[in-house]
C-alpha angles and dihedrals in degrees: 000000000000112000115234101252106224107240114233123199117216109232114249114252106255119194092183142029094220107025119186115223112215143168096177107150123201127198115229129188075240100047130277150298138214119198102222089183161350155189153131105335097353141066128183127207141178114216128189112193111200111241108269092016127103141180134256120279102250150150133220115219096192099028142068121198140210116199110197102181114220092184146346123044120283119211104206135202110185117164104342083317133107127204127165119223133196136195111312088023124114136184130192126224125197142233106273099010119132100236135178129204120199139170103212087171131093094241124058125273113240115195133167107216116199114197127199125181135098091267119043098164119142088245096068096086118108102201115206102167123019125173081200101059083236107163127225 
């Protein structure tokens, strides 16, 4: 006689105690970005670079990132160096490290950017380098 298996569930993976579900997009001269969620230490975006647009040349003082591209092509400066990246590729960039992101395509350039730090606020962003004038 078989024996009923008892079924298990597998736990979901969660990265905070408390996360905060968002879908506040921001317009940006670049493009745009949607915060798809936060909480203590991460932050998760999603950013569209328009095609032939890029973004300033900065640093983050209090934050790492993680670019994973969807779609488009990424042209990436990271550190002095430049890769180019296309859909299902991904680059890290560390803490304190001047980085550039631009869309040199025709279509726009869909990422998802994970941040991790203990600040992840918008002003901590040291700009060396913007196409916009935008100030620090």
């Amino acid at each position: 006689m078989a024996q009923a298996q008892e079924k298990t569930q597998t736990p979901a993976l969660v990265l905070s105690p408390n996360p905060v579900k968002t879908a506040a997009t921001e317009l940006r001269p670049w493009g745009s970005f949607t915060i798809l969620e936060e909480g203590r230490g991460y932050k998760i975006k999603r950013i569209e670079v328009k095609p032939g647009h890029r973004l300033s040349l900065q640093m983050h003082h209090h934050r790492s990132e993680h670019w994973i591209v969807v779609s488009g092509t990424a042209k990436v400066e990271c550190g002095g160096e430049e890769i180019t990246l296309g859909s299902n590729q991904s680059t890290y960039v560390p803490q304190c490290t001047t980085h550039r992101l631009e869309n040199p395509g025709v279509i726009p350039l869909i990422l998802i950017e994970v941040q991790n730090g203990e600040y992840l606020g918008e002003d901590d962003i040291v700009r060396f380098q913007d196409d916009y004038s935008r100030a620090n």
